[in-house]
KOLDO-909118 format. One record per residue (C-alpha): residue number from 1; chain; x, y, z. Coordinates in steps of 0.25 Angstrom, whole numbers, padded with zeros to 4 digits. Layout:
NUM,A,X,Y,Z
...
This chain:
1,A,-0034,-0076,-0050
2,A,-0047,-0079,-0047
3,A,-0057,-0072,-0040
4,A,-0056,-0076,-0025
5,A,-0041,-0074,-0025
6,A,-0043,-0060,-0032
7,A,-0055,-0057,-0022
8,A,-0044,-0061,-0010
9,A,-0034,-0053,-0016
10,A,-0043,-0041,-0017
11,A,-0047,-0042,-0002
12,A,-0031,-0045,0001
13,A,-0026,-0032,-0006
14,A,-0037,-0023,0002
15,A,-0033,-0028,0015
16,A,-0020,-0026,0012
17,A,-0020,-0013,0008
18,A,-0028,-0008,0021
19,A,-0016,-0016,0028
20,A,-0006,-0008,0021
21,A,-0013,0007,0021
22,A,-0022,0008,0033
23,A,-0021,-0003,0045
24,A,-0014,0000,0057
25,A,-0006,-0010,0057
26,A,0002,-0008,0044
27,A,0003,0005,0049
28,A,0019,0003,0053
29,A,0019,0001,0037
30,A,0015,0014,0034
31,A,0021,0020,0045
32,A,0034,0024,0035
33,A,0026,0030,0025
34,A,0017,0038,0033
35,A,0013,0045,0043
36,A,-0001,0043,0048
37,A,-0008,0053,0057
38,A,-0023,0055,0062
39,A,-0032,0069,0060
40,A,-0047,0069,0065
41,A,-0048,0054,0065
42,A,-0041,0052,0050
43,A,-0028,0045,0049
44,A,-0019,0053,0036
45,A,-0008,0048,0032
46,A,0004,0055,0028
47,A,0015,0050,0017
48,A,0031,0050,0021
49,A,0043,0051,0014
50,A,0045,0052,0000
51,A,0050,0042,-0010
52,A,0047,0029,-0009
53,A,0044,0031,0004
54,A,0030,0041,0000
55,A,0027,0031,-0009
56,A,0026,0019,-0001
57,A,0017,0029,0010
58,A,0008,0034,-0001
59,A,0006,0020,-0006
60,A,0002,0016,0008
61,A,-0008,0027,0010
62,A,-0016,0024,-0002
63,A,-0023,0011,-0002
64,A,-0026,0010,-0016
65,A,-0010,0011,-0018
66,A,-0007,0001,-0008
67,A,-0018,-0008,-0014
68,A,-0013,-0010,-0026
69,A,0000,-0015,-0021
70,A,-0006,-0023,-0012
71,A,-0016,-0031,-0023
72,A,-0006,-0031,-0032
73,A,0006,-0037,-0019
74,A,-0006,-0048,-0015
75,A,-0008,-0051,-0031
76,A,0007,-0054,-0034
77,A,0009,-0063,-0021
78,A,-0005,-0070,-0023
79,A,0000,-0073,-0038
80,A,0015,-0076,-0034
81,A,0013,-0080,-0021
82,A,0000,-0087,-0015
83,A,0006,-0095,-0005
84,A,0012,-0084,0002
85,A,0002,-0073,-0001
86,A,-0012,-0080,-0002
87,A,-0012,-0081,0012
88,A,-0009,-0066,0016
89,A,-0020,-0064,0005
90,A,-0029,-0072,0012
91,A,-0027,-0066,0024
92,A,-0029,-0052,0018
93,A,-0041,-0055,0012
94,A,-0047,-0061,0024
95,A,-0044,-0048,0033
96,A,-0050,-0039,0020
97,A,-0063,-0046,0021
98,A,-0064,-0046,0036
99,A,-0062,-0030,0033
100,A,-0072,-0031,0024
101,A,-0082,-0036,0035
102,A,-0077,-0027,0047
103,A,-0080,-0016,0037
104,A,-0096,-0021,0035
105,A,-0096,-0026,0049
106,A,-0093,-0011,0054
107,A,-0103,-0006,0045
108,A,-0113,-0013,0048
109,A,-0113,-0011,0063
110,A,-0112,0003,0061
């Protein structure tokens, strides 16, 4: 692998771990696993079920957990299947950069 594919692959997994544990619109994802409520302006997070079912929540509510399966899902599909997963990585990468700037953007006009 060189180094841009690695570099894209990088920026991929992070935006698809934030997809997965914190956007609002994977929430209906979660929504089985967890039950989410807000205290003085803080969003906790509360882990159902047990089993297999606890499991699947905890490792949703932990982004260093979901990372890893993330990374290693995009690595699998950009080794065993480019043509279909490349694109989505693309894509992914795109939307983490554009994150990235937001991020400066907002900090520098504040």
């Amino acid at each position: 692998m060189d180094v841009f594919h690695f570099f894209l692959l990088c920026i991929a997994s992070f935006r698809l771990t934030r997809l997965l544990v914190y956007d609002r619109i994977t929430s209906f994802l979660r929504a089985p696993f967890h039950d989410e409520f807000e205290q003085d302006g803080e969003t906790y997070i509360v882990v159902k079920g047990t089993g297999l079912k606890k499991w699947i929540g905890e490792l949703l509510s932990c982004h260093w957990c979901t990372g890893i399966w993330c990374a290693t899902a995009l690595y699998v599909g950009a080794t065993y299947m480019a043509p279909i997963v490349m694109p989505i990585v693309s894509v992914l990468a795109i939307a983490g950069c554009a994150a990235f700037i937001e991020v400066v953007v907002q900090k520098s006009s504040q």
